[in-house]
C-alpha positions as CSV (number, residue, x, y, z in Angstrom):
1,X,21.7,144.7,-13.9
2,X,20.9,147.8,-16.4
3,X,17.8,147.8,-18.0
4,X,19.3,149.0,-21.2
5,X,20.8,146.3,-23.6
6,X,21.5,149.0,-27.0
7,X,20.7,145.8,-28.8
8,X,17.5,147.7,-30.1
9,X,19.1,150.6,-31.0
10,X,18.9,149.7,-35.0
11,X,15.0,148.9,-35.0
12,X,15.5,145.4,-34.1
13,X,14.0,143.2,-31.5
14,X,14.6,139.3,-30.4
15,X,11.5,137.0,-29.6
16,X,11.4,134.6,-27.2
17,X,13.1,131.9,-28.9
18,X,16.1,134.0,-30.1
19,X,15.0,134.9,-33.6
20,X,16.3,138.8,-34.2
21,X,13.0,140.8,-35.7
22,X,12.2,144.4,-36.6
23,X,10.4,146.3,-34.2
24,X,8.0,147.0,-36.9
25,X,7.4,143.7,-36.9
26,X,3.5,142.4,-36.5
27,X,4.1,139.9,-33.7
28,X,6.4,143.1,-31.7
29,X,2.6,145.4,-32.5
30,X,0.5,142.6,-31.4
31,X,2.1,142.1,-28.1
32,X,2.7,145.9,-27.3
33,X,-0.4,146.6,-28.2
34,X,-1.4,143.5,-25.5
35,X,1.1,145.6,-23.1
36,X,-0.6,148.8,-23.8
37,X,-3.8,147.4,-22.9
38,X,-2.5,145.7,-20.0
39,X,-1.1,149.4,-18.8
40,X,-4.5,150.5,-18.9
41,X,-5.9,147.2,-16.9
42,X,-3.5,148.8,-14.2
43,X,-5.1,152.6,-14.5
44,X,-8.9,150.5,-14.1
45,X,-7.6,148.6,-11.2
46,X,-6.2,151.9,-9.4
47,X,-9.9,153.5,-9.8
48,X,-11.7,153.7,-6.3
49,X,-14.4,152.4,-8.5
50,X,-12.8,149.1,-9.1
51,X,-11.7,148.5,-5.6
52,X,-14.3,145.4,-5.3
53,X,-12.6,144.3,-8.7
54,X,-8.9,145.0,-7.9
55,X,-8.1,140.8,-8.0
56,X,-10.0,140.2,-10.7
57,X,-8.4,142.8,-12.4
58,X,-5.0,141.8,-11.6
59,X,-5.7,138.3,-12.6
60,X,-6.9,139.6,-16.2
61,X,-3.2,141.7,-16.2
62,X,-1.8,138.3,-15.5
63,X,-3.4,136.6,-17.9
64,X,-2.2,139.6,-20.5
65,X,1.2,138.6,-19.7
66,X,0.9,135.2,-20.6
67,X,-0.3,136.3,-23.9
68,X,2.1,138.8,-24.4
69,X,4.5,135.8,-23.5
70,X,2.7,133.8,-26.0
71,X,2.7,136.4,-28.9
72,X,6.6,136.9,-28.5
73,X,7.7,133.3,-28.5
74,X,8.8,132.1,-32.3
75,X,6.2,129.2,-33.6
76,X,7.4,126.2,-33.2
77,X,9.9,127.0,-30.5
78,X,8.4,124.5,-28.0
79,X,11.3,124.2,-26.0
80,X,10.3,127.7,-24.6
81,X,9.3,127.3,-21.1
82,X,5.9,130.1,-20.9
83,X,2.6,130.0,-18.8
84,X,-0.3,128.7,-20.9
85,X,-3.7,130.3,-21.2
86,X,-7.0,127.8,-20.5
87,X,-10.5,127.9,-21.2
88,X,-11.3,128.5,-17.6
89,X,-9.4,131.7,-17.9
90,X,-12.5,132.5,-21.1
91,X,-14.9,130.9,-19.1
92,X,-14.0,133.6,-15.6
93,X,-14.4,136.9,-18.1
94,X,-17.9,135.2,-18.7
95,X,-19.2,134.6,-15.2
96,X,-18.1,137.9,-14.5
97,X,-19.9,139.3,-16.5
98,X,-22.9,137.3,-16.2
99,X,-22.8,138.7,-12.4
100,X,-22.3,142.3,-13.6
101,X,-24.7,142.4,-16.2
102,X,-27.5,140.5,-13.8
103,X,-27.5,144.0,-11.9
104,X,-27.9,146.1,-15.2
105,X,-30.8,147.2,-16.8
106,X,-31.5,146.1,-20.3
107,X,-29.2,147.5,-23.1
108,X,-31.6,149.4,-25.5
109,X,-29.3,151.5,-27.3
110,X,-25.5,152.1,-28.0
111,X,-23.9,153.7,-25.5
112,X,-21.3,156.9,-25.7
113,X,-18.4,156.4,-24.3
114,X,-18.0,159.5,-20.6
115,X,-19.4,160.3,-18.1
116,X,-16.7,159.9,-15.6
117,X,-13.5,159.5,-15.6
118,X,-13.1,155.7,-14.3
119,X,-16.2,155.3,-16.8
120,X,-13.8,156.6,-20.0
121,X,-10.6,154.7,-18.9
122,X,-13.0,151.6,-19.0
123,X,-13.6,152.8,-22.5
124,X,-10.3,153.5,-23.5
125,X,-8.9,150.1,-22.3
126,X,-11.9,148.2,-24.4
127,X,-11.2,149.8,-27.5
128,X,-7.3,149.0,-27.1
129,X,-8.1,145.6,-26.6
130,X,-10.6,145.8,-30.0
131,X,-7.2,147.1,-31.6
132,X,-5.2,144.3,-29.9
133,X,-7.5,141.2,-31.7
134,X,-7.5,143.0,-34.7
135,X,-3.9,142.8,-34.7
136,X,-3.3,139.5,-33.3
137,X,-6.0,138.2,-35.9
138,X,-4.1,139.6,-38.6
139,X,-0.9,138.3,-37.3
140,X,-2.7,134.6,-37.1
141,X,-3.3,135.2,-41.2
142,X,0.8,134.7,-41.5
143,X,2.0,133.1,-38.6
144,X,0.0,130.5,-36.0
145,X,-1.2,131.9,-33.1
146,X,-3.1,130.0,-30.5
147,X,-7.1,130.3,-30.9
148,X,-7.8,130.6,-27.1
149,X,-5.8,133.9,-27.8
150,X,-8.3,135.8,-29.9
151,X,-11.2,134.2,-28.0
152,X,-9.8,135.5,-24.7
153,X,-9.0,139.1,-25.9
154,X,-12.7,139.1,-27.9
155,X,-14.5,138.2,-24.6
156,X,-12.2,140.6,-22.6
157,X,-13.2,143.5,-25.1
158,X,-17.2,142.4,-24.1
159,X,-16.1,141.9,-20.4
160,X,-14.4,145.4,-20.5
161,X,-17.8,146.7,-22.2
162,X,-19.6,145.6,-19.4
163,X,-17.3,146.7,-16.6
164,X,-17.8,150.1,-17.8
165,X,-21.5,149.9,-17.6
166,X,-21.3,148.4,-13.7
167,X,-18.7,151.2,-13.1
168,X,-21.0,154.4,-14.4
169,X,-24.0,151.9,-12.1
170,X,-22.0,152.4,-9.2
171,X,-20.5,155.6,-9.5
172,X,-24.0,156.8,-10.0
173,X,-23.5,158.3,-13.6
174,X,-26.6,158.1,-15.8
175,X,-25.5,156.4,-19.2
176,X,-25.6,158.5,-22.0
177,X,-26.9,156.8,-25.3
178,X,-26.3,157.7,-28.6
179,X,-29.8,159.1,-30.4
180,X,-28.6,159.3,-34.1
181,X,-29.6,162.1,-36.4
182,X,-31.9,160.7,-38.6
């Protein structure tokens, strides 16, 4: 099978469901920004760093499929078989983090973004998945989208936040906060 169709070659898209779309089309930039973010969930999992982390890593990229799935099936098209995402799946980015941030000092001031390498992709991936909500909030102002959706991608942005603390802990890299100029 050839992974090229040429049925996108005039800027349009189909969504699960069949319905024919722009590419420019919100629901196509919520769940490629969700892709984008789960490329990046790849590049944290691949860090030495993350080792420890590597399933629960690859259990948040699965989870980012499913929305992805979610985002690019038509509303209402219910006859569209696609895995669901459950409260547990919230409710595992929050013990997680519980754990990490148990072994963390006290957050007394905003944090820059550095330090190490791992430490920015960390940082790069959070702020995609900032971008990601924003998006798939906007899209849930026209079009119904599921509320577990932006919950999960909110408390993966603070899970994410986290991580790259525990990362720049392990790796040894002193956090570098922001002193504003006053």
């Amino acid at each position: 099978m050839k992974i090229y169709t040429k049925t996108g070659d005039q800027g349009i898209t189909s969504l699960l469901g069949g319905v024919r779309v722009p590419k420019s089309d919100l629901r196509i930039d919520a769940y490629g920004t969700i892709d984008e973010l789960n490329s990046y969930l790849g590049l944290l999992r691949d860090q030495p760093v993350n080792e420890s982390r590597a399933e629960i890593l690859k259990e948040i990229q699965d989870r980012l499929f499913t929305i992805g799935a979610d985002l690019a099936t038509v509303p209402g098209k219910d006859k569209v078989k696609k895995p669901d995402l459950h409260l547990e799946d919230v409710e595992l980015l929050e013990q997680e983090m519980d754990q990490m941030e148990a072994q963390l000092p006290m957050l007394t001031a905003f944090i820059l973004p550095g330090g190490h390498q791992s430490v920015s992709f960390c940082h790069l991936a959070r702020t995609v998945c900032r971008r990601a909500e924003r998006i798939v909030v906007e899209l849930a102002s026209f079009e119904p989208v599921s509320d577990l959706v932006i919950q999960y991608l909110n408390r993966l942005s603070d899970y994410l936040f986290v991580l790259g603390r525990k990362m720049a802990q392990d790796l040894q890299i002193e956090e570098v906060t922001w002193k504003p100029r006053l």
